[in-house]
N, C-alpha and C positions, 0 to 999 in steps of 0.2 A: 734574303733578297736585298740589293742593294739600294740605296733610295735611287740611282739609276735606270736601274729595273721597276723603281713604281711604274702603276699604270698613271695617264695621264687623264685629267679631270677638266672637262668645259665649266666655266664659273660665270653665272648668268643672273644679277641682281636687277632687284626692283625700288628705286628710289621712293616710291608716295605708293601710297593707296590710290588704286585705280590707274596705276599706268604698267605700260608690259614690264618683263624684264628683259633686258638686254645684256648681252655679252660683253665681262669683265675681262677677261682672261681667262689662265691655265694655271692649276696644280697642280701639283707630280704628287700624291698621296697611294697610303697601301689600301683603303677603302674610301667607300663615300662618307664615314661621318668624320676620318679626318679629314678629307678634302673639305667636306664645312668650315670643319673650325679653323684651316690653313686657309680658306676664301674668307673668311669673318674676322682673321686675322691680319690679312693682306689687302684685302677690297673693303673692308668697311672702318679704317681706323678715325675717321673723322662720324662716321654714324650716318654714312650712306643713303644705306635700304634699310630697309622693311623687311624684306625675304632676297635667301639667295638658293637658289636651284646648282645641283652639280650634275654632270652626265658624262661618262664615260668616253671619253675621244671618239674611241673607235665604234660608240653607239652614235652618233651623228653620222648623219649619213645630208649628200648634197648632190645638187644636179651636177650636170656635165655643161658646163659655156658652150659646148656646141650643141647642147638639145635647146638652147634658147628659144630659135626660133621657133620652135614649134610649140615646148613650156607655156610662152610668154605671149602668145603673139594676140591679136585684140580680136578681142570676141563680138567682131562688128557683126558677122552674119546673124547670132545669133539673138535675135530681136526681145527675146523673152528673159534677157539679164539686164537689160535696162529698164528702168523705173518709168518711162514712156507708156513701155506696153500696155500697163494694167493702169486700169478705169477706178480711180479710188473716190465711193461717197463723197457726200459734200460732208455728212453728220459725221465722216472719220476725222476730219480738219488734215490741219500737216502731217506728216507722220516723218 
C-alpha cells in the first residue's frame, strides 16, 4: 500500500488539563498508533498538549447545513431546559 493509499487520520489535541481537545489537523498514516506518533510529531514540536486523540476520517461523521434549522433551532418552547423552571432551596445556595 502506497503512503497514498493510507487511510486518513483527524488529529484532535488538548493543550492544559481541564480544557477540551480541539482539532489539529490531518494525517495520512497505516494505523492509529502511527498516526500518533506522526501527530506528536507534527502538532506537538514546541510541547503543545497533554493528550492527542486520532480518528479515522471516515469515522467522523457531521450534520448537513440544511438540517440546521431544525438541528439548531432554540428550544424556546420548551420551558423545562431553562434554569427558571425549577425552584432551588435557599440551604442549596448557587449552584
Amino acid at each position: 500500500m502506497s503512503e497514498k493509499n493510507w487511510p486518513l487520520y483527524e488529529v484532535f489535541l488538548r493543550s492544559r488539563a481541564g480544557l477540551d481537545h480541539k482539532h489539529a489537523g490531518s494525517v495520512h498514516a497505516l494505523d492509529a498508533e502511527t498516526a500518533l506518533e506522526a501527530a506528536r510529531d507534527l502538532y506537538t514540536r514546541r510541547q503543545e498538549g497533554i493528550s492527542i486523540w486520532v480518528v479515522k476520517s471516515n469515522h467522523v461523521h457531521a450534520s448537513d447545513p440544511v438540517d440546521n434549522p431544525s438541528l439548531f433551532e432554540p428550544a424556546d418552547d420548551k420551558i423545562y431546559r431553562h434554569p427558571t423552571f425549577y425552584d432551588i432551596p435557599d440551604e442549596v445556595g448557587k449552584m
